[in-house]
PyMOL CGO cylinders between C-alpha atoms (Angstrom):
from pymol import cmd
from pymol.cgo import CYLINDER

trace = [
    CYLINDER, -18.93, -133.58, 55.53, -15.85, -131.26, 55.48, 0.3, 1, 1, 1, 1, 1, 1,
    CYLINDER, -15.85, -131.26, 55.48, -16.26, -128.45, 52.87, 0.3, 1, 1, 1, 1, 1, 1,
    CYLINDER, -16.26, -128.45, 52.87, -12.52, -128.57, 51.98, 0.3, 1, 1, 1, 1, 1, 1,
    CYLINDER, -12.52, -128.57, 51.98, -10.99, -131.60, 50.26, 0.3, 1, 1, 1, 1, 1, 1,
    CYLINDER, -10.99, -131.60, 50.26, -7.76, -131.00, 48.94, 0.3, 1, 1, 1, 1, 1, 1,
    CYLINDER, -7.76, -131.00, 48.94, -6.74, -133.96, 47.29, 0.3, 1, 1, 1, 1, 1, 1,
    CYLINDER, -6.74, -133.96, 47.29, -6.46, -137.33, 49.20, 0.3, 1, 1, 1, 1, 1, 1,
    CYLINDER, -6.46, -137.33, 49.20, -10.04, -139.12, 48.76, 0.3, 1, 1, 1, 1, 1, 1,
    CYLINDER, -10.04, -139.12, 48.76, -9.54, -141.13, 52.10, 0.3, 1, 1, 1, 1, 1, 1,
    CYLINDER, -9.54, -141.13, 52.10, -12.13, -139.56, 54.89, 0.3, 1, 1, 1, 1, 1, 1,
    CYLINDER, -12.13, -139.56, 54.89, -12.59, -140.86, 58.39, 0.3, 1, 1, 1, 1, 1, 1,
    CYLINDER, -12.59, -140.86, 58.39, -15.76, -140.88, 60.34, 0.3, 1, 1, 1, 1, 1, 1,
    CYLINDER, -15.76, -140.88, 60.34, -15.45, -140.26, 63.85, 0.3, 1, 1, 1, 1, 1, 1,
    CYLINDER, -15.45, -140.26, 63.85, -17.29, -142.69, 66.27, 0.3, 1, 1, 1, 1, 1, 1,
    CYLINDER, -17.29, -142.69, 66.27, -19.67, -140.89, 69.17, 0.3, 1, 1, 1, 1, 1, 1,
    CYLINDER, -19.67, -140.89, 69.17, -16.67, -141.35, 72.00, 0.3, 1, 1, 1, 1, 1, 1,
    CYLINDER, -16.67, -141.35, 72.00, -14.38, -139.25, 69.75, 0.3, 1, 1, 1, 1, 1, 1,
    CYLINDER, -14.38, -139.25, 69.75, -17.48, -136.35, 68.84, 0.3, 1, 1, 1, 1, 1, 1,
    CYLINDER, -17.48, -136.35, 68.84, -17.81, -136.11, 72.65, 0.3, 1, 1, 1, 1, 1, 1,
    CYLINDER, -17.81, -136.11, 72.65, -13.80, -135.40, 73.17, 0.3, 1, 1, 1, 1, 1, 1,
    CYLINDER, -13.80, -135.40, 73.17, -14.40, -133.05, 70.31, 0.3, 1, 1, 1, 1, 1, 1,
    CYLINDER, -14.40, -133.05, 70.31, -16.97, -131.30, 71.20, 0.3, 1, 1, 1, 1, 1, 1,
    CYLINDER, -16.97, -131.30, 71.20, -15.51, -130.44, 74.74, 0.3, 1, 1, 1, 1, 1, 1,
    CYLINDER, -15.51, -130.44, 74.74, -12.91, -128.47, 73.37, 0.3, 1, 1, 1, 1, 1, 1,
    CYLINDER, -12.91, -128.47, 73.37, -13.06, -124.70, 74.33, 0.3, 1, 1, 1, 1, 1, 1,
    CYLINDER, -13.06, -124.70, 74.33, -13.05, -122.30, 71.64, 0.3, 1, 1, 1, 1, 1, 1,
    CYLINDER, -13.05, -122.30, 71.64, -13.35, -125.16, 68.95, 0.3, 1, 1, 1, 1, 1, 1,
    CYLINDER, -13.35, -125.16, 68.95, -15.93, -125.38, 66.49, 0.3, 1, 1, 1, 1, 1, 1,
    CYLINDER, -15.93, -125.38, 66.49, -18.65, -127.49, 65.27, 0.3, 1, 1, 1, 1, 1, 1,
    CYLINDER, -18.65, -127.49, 65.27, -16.70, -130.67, 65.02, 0.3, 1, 1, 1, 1, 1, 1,
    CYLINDER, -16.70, -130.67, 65.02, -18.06, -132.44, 62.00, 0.3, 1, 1, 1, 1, 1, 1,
    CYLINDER, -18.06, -132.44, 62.00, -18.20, -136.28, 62.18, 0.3, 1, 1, 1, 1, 1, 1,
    CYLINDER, -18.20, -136.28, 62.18, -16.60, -137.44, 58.48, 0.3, 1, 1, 1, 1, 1, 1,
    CYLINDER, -16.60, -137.44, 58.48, -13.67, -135.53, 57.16, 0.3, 1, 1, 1, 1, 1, 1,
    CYLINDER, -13.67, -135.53, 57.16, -11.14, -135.90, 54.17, 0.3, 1, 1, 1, 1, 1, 1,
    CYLINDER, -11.14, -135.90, 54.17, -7.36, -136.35, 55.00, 0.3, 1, 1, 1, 1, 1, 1,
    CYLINDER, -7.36, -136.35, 55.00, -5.49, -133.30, 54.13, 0.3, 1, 1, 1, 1, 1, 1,
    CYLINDER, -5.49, -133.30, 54.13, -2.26, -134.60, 52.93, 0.3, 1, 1, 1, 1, 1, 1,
    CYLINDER, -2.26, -134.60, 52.93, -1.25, -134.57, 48.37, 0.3, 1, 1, 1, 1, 1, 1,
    CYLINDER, -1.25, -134.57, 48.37, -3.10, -137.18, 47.09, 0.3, 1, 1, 1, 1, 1, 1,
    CYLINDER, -3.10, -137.18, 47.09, -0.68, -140.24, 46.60, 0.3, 1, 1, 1, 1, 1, 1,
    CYLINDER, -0.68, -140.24, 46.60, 1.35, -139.66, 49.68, 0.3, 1, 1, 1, 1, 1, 1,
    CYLINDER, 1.35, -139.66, 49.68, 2.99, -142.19, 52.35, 0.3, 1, 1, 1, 1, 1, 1,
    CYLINDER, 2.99, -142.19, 52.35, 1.98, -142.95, 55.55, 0.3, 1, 1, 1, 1, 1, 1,
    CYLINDER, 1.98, -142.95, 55.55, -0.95, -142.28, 57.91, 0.3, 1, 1, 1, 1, 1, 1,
    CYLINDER, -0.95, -142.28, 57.91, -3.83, -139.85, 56.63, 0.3, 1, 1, 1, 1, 1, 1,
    CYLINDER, -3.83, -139.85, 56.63, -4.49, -136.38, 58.37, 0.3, 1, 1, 1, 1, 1, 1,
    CYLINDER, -4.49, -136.38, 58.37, -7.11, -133.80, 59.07, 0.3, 1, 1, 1, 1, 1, 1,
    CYLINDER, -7.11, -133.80, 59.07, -7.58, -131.10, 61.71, 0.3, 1, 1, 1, 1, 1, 1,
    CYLINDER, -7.58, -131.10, 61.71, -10.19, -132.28, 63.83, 0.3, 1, 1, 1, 1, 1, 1,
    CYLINDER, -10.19, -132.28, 63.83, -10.57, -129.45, 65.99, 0.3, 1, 1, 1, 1, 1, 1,
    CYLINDER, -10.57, -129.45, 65.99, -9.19, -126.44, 67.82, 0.3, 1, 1, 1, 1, 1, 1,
    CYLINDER, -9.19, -126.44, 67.82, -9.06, -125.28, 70.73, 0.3, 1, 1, 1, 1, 1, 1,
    CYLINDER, -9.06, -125.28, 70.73, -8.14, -122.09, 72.91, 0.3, 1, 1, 1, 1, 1, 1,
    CYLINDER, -8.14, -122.09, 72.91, -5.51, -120.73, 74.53, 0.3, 1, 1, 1, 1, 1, 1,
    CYLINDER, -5.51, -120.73, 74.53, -4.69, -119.67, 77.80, 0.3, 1, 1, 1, 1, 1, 1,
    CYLINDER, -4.69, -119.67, 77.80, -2.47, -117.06, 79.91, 0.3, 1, 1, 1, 1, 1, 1,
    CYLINDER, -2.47, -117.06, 79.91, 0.54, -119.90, 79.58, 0.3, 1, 1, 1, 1, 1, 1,
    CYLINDER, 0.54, -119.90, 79.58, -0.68, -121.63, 76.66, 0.3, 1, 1, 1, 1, 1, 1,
    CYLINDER, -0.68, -121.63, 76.66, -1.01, -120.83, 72.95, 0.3, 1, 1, 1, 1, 1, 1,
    CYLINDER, -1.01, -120.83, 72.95, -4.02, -121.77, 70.59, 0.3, 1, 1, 1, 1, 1, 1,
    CYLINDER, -4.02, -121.77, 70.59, -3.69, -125.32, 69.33, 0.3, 1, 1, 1, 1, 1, 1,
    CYLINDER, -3.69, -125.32, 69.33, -4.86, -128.28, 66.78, 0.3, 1, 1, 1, 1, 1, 1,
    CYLINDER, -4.86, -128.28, 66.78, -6.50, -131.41, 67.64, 0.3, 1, 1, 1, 1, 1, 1,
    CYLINDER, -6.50, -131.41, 67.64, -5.20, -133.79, 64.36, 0.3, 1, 1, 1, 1, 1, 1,
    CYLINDER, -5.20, -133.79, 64.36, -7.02, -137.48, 63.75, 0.3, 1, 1, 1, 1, 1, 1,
    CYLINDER, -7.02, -137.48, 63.75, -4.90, -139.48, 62.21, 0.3, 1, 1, 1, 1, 1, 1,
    CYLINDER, -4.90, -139.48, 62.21, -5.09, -143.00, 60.58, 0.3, 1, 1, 1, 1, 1, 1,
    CYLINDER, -5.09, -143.00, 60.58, -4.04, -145.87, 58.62, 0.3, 1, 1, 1, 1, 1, 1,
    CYLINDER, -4.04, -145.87, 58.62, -4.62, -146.72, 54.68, 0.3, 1, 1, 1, 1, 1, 1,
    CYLINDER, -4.62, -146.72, 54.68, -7.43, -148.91, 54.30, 0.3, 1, 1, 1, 1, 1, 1,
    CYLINDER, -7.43, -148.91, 54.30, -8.18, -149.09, 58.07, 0.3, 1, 1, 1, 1, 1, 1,
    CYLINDER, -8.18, -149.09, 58.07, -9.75, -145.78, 59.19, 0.3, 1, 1, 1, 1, 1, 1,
    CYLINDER, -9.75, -145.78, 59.19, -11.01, -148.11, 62.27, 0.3, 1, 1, 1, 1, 1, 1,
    CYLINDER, -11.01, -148.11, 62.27, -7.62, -149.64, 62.80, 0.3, 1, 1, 1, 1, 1, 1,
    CYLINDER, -7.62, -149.64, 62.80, -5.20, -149.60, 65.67, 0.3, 1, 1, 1, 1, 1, 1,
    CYLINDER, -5.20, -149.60, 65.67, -3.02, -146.94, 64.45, 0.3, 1, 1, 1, 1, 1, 1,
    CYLINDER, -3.02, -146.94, 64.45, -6.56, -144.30, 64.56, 0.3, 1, 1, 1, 1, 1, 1,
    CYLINDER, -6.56, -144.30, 64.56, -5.83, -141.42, 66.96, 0.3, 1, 1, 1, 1, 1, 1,
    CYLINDER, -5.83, -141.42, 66.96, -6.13, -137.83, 67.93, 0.3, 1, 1, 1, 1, 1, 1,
    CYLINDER, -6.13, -137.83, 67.93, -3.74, -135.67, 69.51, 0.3, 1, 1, 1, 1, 1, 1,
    CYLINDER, -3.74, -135.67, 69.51, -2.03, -132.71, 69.61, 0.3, 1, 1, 1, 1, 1, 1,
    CYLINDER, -2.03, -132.71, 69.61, 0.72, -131.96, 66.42, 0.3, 1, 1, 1, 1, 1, 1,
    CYLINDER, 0.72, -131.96, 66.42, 3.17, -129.20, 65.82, 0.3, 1, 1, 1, 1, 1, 1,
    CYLINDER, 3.17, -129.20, 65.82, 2.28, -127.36, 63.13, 0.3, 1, 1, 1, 1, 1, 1,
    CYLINDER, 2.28, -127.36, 63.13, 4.31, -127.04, 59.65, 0.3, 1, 1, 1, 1, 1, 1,
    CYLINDER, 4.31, -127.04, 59.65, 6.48, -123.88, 60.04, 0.3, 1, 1, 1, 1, 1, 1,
    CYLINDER, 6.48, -123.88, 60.04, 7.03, -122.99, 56.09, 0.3, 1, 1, 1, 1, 1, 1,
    CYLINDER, 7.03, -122.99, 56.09, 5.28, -119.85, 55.07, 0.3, 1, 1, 1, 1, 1, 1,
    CYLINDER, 5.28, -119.85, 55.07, 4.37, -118.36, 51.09, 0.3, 1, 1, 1, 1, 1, 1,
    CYLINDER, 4.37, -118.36, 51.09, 5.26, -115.00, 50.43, 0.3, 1, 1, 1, 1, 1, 1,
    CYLINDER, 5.26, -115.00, 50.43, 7.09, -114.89, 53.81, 0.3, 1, 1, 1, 1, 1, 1,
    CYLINDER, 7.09, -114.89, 53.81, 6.95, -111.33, 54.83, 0.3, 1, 1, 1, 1, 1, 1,
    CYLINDER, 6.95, -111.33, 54.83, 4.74, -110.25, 52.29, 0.3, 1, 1, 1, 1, 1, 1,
    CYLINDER, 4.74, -110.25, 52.29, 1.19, -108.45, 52.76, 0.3, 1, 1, 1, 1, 1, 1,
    CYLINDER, 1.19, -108.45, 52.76, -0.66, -111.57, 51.43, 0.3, 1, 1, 1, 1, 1, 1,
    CYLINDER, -0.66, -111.57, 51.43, 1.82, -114.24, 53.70, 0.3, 1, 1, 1, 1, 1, 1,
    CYLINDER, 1.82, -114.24, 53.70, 0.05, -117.71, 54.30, 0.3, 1, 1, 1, 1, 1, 1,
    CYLINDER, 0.05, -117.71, 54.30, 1.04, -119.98, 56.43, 0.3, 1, 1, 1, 1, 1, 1,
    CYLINDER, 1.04, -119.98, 56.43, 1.29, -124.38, 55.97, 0.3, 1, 1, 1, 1, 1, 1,
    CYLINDER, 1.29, -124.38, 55.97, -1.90, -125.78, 57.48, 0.3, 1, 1, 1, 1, 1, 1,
    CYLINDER, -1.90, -125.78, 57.48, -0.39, -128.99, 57.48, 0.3, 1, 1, 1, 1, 1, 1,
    CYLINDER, -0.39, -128.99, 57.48, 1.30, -130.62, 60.72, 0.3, 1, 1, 1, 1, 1, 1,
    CYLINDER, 1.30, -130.62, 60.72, 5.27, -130.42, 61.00, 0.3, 1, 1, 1, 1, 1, 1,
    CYLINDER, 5.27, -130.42, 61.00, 6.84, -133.21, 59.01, 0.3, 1, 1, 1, 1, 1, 1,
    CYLINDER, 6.84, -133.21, 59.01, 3.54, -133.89, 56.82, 0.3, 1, 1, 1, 1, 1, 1,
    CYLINDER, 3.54, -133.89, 56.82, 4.69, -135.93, 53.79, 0.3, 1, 1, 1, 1, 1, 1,
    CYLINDER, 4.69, -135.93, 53.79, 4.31, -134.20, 50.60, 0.3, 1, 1, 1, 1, 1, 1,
    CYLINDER, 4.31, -134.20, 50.60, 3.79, -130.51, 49.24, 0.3, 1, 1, 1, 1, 1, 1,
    CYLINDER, 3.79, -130.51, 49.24, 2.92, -128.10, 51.88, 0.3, 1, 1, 1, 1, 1, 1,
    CYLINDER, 2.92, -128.10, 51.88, -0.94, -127.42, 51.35, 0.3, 1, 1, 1, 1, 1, 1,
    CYLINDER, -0.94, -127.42, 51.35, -0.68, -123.58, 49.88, 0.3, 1, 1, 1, 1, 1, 1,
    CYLINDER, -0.68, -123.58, 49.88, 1.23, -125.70, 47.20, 0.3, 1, 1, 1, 1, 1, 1,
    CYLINDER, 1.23, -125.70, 47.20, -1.80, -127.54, 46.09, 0.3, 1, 1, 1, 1, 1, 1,
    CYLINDER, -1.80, -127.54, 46.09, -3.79, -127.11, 42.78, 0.3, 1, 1, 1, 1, 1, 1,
    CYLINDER, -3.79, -127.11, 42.78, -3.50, -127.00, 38.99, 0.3, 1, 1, 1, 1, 1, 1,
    CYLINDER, -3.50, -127.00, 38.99, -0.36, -125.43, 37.66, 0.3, 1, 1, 1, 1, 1, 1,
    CYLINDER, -0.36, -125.43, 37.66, -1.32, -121.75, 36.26, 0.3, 1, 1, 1, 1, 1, 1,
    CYLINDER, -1.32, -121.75, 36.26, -1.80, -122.21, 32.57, 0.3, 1, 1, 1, 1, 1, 1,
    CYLINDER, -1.80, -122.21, 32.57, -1.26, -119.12, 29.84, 0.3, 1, 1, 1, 1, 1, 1,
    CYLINDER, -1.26, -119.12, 29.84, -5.43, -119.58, 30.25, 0.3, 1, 1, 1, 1, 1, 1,
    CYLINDER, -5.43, -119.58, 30.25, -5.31, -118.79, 33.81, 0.3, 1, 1, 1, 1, 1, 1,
    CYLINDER, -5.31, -118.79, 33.81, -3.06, -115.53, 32.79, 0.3, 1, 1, 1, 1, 1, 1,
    CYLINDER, -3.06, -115.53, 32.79, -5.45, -112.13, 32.92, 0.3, 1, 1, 1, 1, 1, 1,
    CYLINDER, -5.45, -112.13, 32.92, -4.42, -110.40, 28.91, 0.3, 1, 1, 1, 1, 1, 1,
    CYLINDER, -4.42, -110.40, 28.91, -2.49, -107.45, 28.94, 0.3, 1, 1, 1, 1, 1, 1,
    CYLINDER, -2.49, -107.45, 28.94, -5.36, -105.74, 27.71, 0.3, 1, 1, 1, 1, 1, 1,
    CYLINDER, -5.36, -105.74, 27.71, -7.90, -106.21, 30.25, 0.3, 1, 1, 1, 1, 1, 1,
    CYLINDER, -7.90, -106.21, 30.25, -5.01, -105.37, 32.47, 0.3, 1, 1, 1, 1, 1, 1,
    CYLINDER, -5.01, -105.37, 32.47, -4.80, -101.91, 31.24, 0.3, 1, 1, 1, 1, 1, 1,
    CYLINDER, -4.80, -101.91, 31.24, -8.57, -101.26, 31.51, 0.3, 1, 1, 1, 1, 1, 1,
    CYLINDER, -8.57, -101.26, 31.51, -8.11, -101.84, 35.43, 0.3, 1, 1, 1, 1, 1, 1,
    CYLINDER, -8.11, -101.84, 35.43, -5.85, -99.45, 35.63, 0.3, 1, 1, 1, 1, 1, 1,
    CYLINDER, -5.85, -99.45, 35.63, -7.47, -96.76, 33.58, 0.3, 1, 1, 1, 1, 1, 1,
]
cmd.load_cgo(trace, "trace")
């Protein structure tokens, strides 16, 4: 099972034709056979997950291998994998601690480093423990 499940519950479990064409991808890792789709729980459309990656070459970047797949049908016609652009918008553009969309260009919903529980006053470190770190 994938260790990271964002928010949308559907998963897909990939059949032994499609862990071959995974597994034969240079530089990719361990593909794993059931994964959770990626995308803001709630959203539109066809589900998504990075399947795998694989290397680049002298002409040729570093890419993604996506599945995709329907609602309700993760063994329908619409099930595929193939190549996808990835989402250009960045957090903290510039900055030190910059992190990139992991999400394929024109995903549906929030970009992914949007995900997560708004910060709360309880998720705000007091001023006073603040001072301590920087006595």
């Amino acid at each position: 099972m994938s260790i990271r499940r964002v928010s949308c519950p559907a998963r897909i479990l990939f059949l032994d034709a499609e862990m071959a064409v995974l597994d034969e991808l240079e530089g990719g890792f361990t593909a794993e056979r059931a994964l959770w789709c990626t995308l803001e729980e709630g959203h539109e459309g066809l589900h998504h997950v990075i399947a795998q990656c694989a290397d680049g070459t002298e002409s040729a970047a570093p890419w993604v291998m996506w599945a995709r797949w329907p609602r309700g049908n993760e063994y329908g016609p619409e099930r595929e994998l193939l190549r996808l652009d990835p989402c250009p918008a960045t957090f903290l553009a510039g900055a030190v601690s910059e992190e990139a969309c992991s999400l394929p260009l024109g995903h549906v919903g929030r970009h992914d480093y949007e995900f997560g529980p708004p910060i709360t006053e309880a998720d705000v470190m007091p001023d006073t423990l603040l001072r301590r770190l920087d006595e």
